[in-house]
C-alpha positions in Angstrom: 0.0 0.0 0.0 1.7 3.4 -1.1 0.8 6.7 1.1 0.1 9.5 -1.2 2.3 12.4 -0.1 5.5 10.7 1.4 8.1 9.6 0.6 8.8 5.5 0.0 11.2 3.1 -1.9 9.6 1.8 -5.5 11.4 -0.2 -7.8 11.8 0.7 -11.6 9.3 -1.9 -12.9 9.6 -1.1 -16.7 11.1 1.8 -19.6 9.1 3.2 -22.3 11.5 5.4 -24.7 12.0 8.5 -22.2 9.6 7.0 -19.7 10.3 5.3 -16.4 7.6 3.3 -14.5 7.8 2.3 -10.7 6.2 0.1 -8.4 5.9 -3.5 -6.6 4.4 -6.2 -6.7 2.0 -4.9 -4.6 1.3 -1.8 -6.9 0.1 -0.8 -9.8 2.8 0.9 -12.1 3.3 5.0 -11.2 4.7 7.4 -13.9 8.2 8.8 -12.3 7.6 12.5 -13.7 11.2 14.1 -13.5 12.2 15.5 -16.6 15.6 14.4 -16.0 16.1 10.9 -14.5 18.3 9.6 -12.0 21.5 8.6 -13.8 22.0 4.4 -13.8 17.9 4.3 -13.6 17.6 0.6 -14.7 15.4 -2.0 -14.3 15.2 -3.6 -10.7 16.8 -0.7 -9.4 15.2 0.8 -6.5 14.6 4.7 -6.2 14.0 7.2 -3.0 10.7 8.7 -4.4 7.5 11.4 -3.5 4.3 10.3 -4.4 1.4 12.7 -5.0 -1.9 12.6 -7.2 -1.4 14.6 -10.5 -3.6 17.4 -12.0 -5.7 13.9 -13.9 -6.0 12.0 -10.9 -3.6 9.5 -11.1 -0.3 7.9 -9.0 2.7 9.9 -10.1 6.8 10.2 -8.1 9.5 12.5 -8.0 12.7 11.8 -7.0 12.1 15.6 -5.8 11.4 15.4 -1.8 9.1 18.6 -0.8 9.9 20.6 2.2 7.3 19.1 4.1 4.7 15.4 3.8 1.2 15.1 4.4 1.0 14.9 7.8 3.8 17.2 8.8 3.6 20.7 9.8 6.0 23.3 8.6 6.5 27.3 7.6 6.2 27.5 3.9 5.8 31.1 1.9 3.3 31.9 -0.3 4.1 32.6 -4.0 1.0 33.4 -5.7 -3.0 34.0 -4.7 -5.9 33.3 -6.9 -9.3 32.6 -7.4 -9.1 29.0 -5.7 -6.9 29.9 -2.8 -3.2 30.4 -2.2 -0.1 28.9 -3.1 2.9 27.8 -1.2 6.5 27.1 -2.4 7.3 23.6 -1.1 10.3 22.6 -3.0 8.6 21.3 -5.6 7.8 22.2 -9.1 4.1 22.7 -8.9 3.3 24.5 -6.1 1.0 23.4 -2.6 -2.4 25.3 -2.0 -3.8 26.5 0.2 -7.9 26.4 -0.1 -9.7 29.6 0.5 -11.8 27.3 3.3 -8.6 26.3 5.1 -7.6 30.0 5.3 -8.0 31.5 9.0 -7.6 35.2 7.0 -6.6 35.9 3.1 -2.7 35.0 2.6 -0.8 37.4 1.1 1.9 36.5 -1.4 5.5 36.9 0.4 4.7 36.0 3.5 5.0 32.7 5.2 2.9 30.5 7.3 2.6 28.3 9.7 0.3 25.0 7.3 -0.6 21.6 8.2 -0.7 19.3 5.2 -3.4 17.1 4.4 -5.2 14.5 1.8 -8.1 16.2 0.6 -11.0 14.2 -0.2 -9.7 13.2 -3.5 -6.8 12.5 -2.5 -5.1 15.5 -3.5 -2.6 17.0 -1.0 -3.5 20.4 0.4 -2.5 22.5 3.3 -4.3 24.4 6.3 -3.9 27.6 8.1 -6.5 26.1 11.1 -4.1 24.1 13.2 -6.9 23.7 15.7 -8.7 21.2 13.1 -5.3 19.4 13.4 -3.5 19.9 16.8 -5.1 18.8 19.8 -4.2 20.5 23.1 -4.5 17.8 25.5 -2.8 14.8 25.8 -2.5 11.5 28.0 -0.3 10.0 25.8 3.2 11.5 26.4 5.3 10.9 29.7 7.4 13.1 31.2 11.3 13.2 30.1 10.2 11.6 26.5 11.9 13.1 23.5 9.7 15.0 20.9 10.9 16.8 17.1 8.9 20.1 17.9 8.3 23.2 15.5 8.0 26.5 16.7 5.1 28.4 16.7 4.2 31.8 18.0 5.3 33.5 21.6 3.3 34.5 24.2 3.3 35.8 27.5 4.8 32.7 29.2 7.0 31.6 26.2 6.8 30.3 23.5 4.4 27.6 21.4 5.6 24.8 19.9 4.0 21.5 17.5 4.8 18.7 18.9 5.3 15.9 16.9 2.7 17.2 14.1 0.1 16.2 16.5 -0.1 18.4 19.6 0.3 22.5 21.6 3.0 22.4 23.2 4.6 25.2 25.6 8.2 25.9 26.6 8.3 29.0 29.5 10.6 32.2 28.6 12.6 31.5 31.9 13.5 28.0 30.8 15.1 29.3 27.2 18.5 29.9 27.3 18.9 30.1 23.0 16.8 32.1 21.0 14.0 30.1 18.5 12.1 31.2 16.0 9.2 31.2 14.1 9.1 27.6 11.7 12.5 26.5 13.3 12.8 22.3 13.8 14.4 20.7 16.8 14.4 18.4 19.2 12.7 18.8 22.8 11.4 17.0 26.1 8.2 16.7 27.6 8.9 18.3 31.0 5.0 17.4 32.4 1.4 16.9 31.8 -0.1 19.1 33.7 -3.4 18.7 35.5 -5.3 19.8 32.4 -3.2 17.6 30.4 -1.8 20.4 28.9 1.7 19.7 27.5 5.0 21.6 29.1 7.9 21.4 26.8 11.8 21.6 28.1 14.6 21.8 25.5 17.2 19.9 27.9 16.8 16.8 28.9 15.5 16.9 32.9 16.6 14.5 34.8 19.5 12.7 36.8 20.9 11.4 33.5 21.5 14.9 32.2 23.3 15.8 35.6 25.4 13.1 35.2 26.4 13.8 32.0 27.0 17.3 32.3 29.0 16.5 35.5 31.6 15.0 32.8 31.6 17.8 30.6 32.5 20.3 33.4 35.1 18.4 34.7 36.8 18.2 30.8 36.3 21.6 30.7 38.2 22.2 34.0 40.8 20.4 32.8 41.1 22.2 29.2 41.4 25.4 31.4 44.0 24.3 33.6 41.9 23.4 36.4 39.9 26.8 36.6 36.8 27.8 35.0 35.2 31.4 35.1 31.8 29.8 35.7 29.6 29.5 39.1 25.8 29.1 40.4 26.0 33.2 41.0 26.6 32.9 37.2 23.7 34.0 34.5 21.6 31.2 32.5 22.6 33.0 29.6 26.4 32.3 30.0 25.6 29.2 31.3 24.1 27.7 28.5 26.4 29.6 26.2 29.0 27.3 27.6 27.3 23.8 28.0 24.0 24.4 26.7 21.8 23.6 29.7 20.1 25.5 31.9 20.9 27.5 35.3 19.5 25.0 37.6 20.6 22.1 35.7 23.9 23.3 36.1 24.1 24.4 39.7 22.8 20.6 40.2 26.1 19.2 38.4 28.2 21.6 40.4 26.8 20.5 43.5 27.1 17.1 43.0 30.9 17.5 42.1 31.9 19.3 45.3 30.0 17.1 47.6 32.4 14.5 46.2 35.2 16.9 46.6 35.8 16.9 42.9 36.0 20.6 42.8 35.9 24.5 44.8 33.6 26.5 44.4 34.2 30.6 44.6 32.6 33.7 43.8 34.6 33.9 41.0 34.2 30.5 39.7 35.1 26.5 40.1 38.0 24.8 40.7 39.6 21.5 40.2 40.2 20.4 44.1 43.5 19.3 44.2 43.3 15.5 45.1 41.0 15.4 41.4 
């Protein structure tokens, strides 16, 4: 069974002059529409491809990958508007609308948007302004310290929104960013809680004793790069902080504290120190 609009691995199933069929043996045979072939396209061979529903209805590939799949969400800009809707430059030749019904206001050519892509009901993919169709903001589903791909969204007084996996409203707090995000940007996060409304928090480091741990390594390699001595301490700020080992203030003072309980290093006002039986 092939999913129309993402990618999968098809076979070249037969040649016709300039043409190029692919498929299985579970599939009927799909027109491969680049006007230049892959070079060594034989036969047997089997090809990375993007299958979508052509302007007549029928099963066509690309060696081509879009910018985004059905199913994913993703900040694409608007090249042209007409009567039927808006559409979005998506890496591939023809370009991805945007229906006048799945508009929350008119587009405007130039700008880009946040869009959710789709199968419409003939199976023609399609894109969406109304995340709220598509994103729930409640889940029971994730567990606390499990690693997401996020994309993020707008800010707002407490921070800043995020997609979670294509699915779910996520939210990551201003005083837990230490790196600046933006608008459409892809990365990897955490699920810090499910609150009591089953609301989603979002952390960018990993919590945990595991992260301690790990960063408890990396500051005492840094010590020792440094000649014992490093300019850093808990009276530090978050910005530095995570400047240097990309983790937040109070994951940090964590790892300190944990290293001179165990007499690994001294701390100062002006920073830490390797003790000197480490």
């Amino acid at each position: 069974m092939i999913s129309i609009g993402t990618t999968t691995q098809l076979n070249v199933v037969k040649k016709l002059g300039s043409q190029i069929y692919l498929g299985t043996d579970l599939t009927g045979r799909i027109l491969l529409t680049d006007k230049k072939p892959p070079a060594n396209c034989e036969i047997g061979d089997s090809l990375e491809v993007f299958v979508y529903v052509d302007t007549e209805g029928h099963l066509a590939a690309t060696t081509q990958l879009p910018l985004a799949q059905v199913g994913d969400v993703a900040l694409l800009k608007v090249v042209s508007v007409n009567y039927i809707g808006a559409f979005l430059d998506w890496g591939l030749a023809k370009d991805l609308l945007v229906p006048f019904s799945e508009q929350h206001h008119e587009m405007e050519v130039g700008k880009s948007y946040l869009v959710k892509l789709f199968l419409d009901d003939r199976n023609r993919i399609a894109a969406s302004t109304k995340l709220e169709k598509w994103l729930s903001e409640e889940s029971v589903y994730f567990k606390a310290g499990q690693k997401v791909s996020l994309v993020i969204a707008d800010h707002t007084d407490l921070g800043v929104k995020a997609v979670v996996n294509n699915t779910h409203w996520g939210l990551l707090y201003h005083n837990e960013l230490f790196q600046p995000v933006f608008k459409g940007q892809k990365l990897e996060g955490f699920i810090k809680q499910i609150r009591e409304d089953y609301k989603i928090d979002l952390i960018l480091q990993q919590p945990g004793h595991g992260k301690v741990v790990s960063l408890s390594d990396k500051i005492l390699a840094k010590l020792q790069d440094n000649n014992g001595v490093l300019m850093l301490s808990d009276k530090s700020s978050p910005e530095i902080i995570y400047r240097t080992f990309g983790v937040s203030k109070k994951v940090f003072k964590q790892a300190i504290g944990g290293l001179y309980k165990k007499q690994l290093i001294i701390i100062d006002d002006n920073g830490i120190r390797l003790a000197k039986n480490s």
